[in-house]
GUDRENLO-162073 format. One record per residue (C-alpha): x, y, z; residue in three letters. Coordinates in Angstrom, 3 decimals. Layout:
east,north,up,rest
X,Y,Z,ALA $
...
END
This chain:
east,north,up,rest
-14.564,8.087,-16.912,UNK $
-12.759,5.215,-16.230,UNK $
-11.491,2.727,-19.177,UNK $
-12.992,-0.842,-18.940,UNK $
-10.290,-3.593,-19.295,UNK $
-10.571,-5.514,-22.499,UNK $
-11.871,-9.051,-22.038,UNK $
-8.776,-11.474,-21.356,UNK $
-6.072,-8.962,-20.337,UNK $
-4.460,-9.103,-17.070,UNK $
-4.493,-5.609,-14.945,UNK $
-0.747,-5.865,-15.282,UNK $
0.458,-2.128,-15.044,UNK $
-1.348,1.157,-13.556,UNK $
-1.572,4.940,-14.080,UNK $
-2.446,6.678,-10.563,UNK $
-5.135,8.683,-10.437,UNK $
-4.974,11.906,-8.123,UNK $
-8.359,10.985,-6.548,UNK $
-7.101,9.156,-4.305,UNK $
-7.937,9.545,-0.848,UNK $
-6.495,7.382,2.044,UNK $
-9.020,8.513,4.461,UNK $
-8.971,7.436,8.347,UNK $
-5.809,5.907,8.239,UNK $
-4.326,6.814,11.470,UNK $
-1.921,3.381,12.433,UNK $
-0.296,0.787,10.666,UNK $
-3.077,-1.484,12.393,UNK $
-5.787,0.518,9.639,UNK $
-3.348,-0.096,6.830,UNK $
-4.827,-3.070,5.218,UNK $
-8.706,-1.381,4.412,UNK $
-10.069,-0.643,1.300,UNK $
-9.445,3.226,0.846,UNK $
-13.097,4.114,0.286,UNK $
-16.403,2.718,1.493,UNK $
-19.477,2.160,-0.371,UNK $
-19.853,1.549,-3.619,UNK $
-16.685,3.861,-4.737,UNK $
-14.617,1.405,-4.478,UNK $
-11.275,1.724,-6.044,UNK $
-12.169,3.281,-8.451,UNK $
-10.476,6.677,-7.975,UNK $
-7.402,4.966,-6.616,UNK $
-5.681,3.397,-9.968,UNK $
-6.646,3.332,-13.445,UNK $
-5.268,0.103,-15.757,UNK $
-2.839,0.514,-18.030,UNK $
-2.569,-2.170,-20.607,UNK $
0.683,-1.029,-22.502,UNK $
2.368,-4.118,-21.206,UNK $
-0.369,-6.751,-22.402,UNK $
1.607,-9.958,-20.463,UNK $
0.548,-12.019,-17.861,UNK $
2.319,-10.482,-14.964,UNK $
3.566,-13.174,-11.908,UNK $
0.976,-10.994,-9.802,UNK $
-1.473,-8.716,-10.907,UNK $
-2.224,-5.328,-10.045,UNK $
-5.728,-6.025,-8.781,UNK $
-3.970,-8.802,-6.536,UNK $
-1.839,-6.173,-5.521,UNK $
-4.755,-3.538,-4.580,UNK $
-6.702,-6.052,-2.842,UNK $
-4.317,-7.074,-0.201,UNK $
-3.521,-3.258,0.393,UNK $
-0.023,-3.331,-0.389,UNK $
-0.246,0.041,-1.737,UNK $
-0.479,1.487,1.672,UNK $
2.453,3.263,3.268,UNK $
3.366,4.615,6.831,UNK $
2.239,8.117,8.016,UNK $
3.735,11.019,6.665,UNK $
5.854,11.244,9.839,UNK $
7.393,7.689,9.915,UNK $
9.092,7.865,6.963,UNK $
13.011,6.872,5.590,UNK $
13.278,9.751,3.255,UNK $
16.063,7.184,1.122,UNK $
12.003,5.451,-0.268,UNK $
11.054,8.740,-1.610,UNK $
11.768,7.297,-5.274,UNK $
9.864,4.503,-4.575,UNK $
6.535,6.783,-3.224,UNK $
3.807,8.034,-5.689,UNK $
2.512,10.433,-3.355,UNK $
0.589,10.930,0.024,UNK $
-3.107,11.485,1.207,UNK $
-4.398,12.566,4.279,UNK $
-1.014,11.716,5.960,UNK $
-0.371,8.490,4.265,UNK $
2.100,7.186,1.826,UNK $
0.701,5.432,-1.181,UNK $
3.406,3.283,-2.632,UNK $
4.125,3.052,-6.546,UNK $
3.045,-0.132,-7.437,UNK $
4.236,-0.305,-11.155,UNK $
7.790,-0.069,-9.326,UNK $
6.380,-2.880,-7.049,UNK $
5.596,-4.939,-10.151,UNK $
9.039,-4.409,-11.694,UNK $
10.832,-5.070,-8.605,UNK $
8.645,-8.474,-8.201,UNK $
9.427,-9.733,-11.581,UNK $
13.579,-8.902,-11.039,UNK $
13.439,-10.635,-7.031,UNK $
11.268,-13.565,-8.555,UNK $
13.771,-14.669,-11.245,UNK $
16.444,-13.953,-8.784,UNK $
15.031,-16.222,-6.421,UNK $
14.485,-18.994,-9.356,UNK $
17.502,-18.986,-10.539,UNK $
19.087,-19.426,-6.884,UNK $
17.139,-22.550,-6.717,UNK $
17.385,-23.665,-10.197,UNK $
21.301,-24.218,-9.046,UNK $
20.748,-26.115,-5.626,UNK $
20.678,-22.886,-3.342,UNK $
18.262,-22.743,-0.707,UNK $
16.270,-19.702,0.974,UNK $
15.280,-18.575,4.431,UNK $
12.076,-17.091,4.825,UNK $
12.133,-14.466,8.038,UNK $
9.003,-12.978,9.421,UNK $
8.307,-12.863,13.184,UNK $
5.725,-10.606,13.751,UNK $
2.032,-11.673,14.091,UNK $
1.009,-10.707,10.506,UNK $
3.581,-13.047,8.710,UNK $
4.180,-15.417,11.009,UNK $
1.296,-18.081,9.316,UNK $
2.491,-17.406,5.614,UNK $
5.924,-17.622,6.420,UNK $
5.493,-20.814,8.071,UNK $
2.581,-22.054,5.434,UNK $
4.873,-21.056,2.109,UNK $
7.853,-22.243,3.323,UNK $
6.544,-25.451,4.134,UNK $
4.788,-25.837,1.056,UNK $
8.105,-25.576,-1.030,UNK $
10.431,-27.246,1.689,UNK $
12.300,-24.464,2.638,UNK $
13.499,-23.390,6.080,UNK $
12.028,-20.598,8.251,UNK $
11.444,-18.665,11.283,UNK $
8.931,-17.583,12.059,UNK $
8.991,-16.769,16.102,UNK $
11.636,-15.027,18.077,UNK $
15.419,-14.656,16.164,UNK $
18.303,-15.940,17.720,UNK $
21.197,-13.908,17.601,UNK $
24.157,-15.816,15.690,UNK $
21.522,-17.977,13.312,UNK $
23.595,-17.117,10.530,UNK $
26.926,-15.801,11.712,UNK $
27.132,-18.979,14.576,UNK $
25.770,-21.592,12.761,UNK $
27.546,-23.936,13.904,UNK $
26.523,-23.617,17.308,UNK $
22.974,-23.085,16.059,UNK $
23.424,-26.693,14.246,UNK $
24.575,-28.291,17.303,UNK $
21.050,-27.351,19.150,UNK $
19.319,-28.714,16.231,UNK $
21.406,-32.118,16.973,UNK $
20.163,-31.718,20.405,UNK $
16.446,-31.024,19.504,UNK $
16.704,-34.469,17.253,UNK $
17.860,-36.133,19.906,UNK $
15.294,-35.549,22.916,UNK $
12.668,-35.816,20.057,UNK $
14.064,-39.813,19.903,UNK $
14.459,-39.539,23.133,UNK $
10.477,-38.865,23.280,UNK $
9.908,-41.311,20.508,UNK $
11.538,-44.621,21.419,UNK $
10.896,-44.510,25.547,UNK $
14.262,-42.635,26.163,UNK $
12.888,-40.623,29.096,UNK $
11.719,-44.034,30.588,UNK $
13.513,-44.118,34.356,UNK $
13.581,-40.622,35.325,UNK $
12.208,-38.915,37.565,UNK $
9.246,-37.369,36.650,UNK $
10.934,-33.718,37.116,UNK $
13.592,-34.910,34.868,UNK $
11.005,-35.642,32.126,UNK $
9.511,-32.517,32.838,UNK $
13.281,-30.481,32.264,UNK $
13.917,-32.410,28.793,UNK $
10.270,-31.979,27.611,UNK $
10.240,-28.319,28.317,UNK $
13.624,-28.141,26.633,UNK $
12.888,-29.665,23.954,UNK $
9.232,-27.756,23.193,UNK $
11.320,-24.356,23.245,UNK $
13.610,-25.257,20.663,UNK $
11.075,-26.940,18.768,UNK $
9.432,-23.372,19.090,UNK $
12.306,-21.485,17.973,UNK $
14.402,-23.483,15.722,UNK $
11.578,-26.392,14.061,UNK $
11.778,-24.316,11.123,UNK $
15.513,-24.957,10.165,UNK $
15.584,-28.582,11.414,UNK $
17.077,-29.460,8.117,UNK $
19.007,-26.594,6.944,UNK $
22.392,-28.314,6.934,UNK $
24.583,-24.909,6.026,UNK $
23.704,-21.318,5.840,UNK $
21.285,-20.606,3.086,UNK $
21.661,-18.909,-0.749,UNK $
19.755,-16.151,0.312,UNK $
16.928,-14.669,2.698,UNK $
13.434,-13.506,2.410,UNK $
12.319,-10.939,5.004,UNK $
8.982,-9.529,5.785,UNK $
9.665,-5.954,7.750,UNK $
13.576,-5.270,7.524,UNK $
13.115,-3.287,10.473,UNK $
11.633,-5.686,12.825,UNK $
14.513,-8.503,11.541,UNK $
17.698,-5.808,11.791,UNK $
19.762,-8.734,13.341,UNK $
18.791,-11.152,10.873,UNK $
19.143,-8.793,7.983,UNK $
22.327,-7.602,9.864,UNK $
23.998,-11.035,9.696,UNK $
23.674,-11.875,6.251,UNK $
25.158,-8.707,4.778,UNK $
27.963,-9.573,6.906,UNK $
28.118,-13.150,5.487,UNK $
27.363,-11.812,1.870,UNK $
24.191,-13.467,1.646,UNK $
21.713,-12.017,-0.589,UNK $
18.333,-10.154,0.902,UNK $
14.922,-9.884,-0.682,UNK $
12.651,-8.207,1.333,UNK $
9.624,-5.881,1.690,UNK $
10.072,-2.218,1.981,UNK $
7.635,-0.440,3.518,UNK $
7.948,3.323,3.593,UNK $
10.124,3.451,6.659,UNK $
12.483,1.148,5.666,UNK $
16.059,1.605,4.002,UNK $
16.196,0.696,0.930,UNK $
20.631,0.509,0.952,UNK $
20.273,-2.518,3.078,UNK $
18.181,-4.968,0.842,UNK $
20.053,-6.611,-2.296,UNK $
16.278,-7.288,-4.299,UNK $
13.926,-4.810,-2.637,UNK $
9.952,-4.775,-3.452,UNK $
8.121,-1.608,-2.280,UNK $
4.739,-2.593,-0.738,UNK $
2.998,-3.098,2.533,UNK $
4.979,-5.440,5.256,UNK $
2.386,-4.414,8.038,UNK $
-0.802,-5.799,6.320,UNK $
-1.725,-9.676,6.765,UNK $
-2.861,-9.546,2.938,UNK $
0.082,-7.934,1.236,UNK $
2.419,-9.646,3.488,UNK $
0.869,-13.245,2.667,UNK $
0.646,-12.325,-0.936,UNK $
3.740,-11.582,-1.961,UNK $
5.474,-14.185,0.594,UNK $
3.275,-16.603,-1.783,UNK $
5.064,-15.003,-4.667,UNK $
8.783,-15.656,-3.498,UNK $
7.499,-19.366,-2.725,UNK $
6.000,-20.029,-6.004,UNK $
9.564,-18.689,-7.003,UNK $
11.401,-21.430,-5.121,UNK $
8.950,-24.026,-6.819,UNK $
9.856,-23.113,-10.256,UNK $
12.977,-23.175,-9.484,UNK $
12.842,-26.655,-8.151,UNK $
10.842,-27.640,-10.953,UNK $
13.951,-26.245,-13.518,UNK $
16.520,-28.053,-11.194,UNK $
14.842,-31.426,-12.989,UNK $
14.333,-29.711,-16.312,UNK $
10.336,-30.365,-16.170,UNK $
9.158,-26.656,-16.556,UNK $
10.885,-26.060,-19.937,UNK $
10.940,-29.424,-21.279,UNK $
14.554,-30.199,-20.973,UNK $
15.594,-33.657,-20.563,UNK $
15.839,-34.670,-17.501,UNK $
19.737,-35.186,-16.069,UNK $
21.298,-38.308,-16.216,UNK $
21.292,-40.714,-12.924,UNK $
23.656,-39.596,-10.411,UNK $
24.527,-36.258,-12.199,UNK $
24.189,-33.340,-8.729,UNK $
22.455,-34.254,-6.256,UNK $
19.519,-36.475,-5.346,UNK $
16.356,-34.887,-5.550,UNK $
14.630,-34.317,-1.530,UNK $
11.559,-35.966,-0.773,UNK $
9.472,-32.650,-0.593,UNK $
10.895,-31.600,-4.231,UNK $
10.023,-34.767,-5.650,UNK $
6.241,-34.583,-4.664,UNK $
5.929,-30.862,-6.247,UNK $
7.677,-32.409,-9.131,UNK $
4.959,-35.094,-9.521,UNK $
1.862,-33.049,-8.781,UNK $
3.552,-30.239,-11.068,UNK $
3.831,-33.551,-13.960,UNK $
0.379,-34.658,-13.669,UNK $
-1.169,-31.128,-13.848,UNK $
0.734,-30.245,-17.269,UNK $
-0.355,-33.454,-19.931,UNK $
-3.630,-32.138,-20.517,UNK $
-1.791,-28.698,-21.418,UNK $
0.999,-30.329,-23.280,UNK $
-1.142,-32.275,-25.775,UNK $
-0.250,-31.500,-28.992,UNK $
-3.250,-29.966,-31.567,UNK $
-2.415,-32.978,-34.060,UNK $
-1.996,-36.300,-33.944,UNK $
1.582,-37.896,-32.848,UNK $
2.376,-41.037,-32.622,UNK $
1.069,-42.481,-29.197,UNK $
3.215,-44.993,-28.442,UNK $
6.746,-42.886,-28.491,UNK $
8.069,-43.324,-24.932,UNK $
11.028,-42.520,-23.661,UNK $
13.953,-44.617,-22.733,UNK $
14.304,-45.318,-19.317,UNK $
END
């Protein structure tokens, strides 16, 4: 028998059951099913554990339902993620997800705090499954990606990098204000062409002034070069691991699923809703603080003051105090 969880508490932490079957999984490309059909469910996967009792910043069943649980075959393995493996069925790693949920919680504070101080971070993914999340969460918190093919020296070359994005702003004005009027139509032809490929390849960093705080990478594997350069620059990496990946080359790892669509949009949405808490601390709105004084850091971005507004109008109704205060306190300007 199976425990029932109590009304109101969050499937936060799991015991592992040794029913588990991962049956059929032959490829990476199967990874992502449920591991039974029918009405079995998941129910001989996991059972909940509610020692914790706290909301967790993602919950186990969110965790189960995008499949991040699944590993690689038996045979594709990096034997440095054996700590981070509960065990195997039918050929298939099953990942421990109550070290998945520990390592979230540790690479999601990181990942405030970096933003809570100004940093910035890059979010990497490039193959098919993470290319829409990467480019959908990033955008959503004003953060700079990539999210097609990686360009060898991105980090380690910026500047060069930052001179093509000078050039990419300039044949987009070009485009804009009738630059391209008077050529030939072949010459219009070269510059538009030119400037759709690095549009393509580098629209996602268009403002990324300097090298960012710190990365997020879905499949270190597939991104060795990008992962590559910022160890070599010093720059922190938070990233997936999947059970072929090695775990000495990732700074905040979190064990889980990088070839599933699900898990790799999931937790992606995690490390964004990171960034906007941290934004949201950077003006003192999600703990209360006052808010800085005028011209104390730097101005607040156009994208960061939008989530600060929508974040302000969605808290009053929370905020309102059980008993009466005086209404007509305001504060100074």
């Amino acid at each position: 028998m199976f425990p029932r969880r109590p009304v109101g508490v969050p499937c936060s932490a799991v015991s592992f059951s040794k029913e588990c079957s991962a049956a059929e999984h032959q490829d990476t490309a199967h990874r992502s099913r449920p591991l039974t059909s029918g009405n079995e469910g998941r129910r001989g996967v996991y059972n909940c554990n509610y020692e914790r009792g706290i909301m967790a910043v993602v919950t186990m069943k969110q965790l189960l339902d995008s499949g991040a649980h699944f590993g690689h075959q038996t045979r594709r393995w990096n034997p440095k993620m054996k700590r981070f493996i509960f065990t195997d069925r039918n050929g298939i790693y099953i990942i421990d997800l109550q070290q998945t949920l520990t390592y979230i919680d540790k690479a999601y504070e990181f990942v405030k705090e970096t933003v809570a101080h100004g940093g910035t971070v890059l979010f990497v993914g490039t193959k098919k499954q993470a290319q829409e999340s990467i480019a959908e969460e990033a955008t959503r918190v004003g953060m700079p990606y990539v999210n097609q093919r990686w360009l060898g020296g991105m980090l380690t070359n910026f500047q060069t990098v930052h001179k093509r994005l000078q050039r990419m702003k300039e044949l987009e004005t070009m485009e804009q204000t009738g630059g391209f009027e008077g050529r030939t139509k072949k010459e219009i032809l070269m510059l538009t062409r030119e400037k759709n490929k690095l549009e393509r390849t580098l629209g996602g960093i268009r403002d990324m002034a300097k090298v960012p705080s710190a990365i997020w990478v879905v499949d270190t594997n597939k991104e060795h070069i990008a992962v590559g350069e910022a160890r070599k620059l010093g720059i922190p990496v938070i990233a997936i691991l999947d059970t072929n990946c090695d775990p000495d080359l990732v700074d905040y790892p979190i064990p889980g699923n990088d070839d599933a669509i699900r898990s790799a949009a999931l937790l992606t949405k995690v490390v964004a809703s990171a960034v906007a808490e941290g934004v949201q601390a950077r003006a003192g709105v999600a703990t209360g603080d006052a808010k800085p004084e005028a011209g104390a850091g730097e101005p607040l971005a156009e994208w960061e003051q939008e989530l600060l507004e929508s974040a302000t109008v969605a808290t009053p109704a929370a905020e309102a105090p059980a008993t009466e205060a005086p209404a007509t306190e305001t504060p100074e300007a």
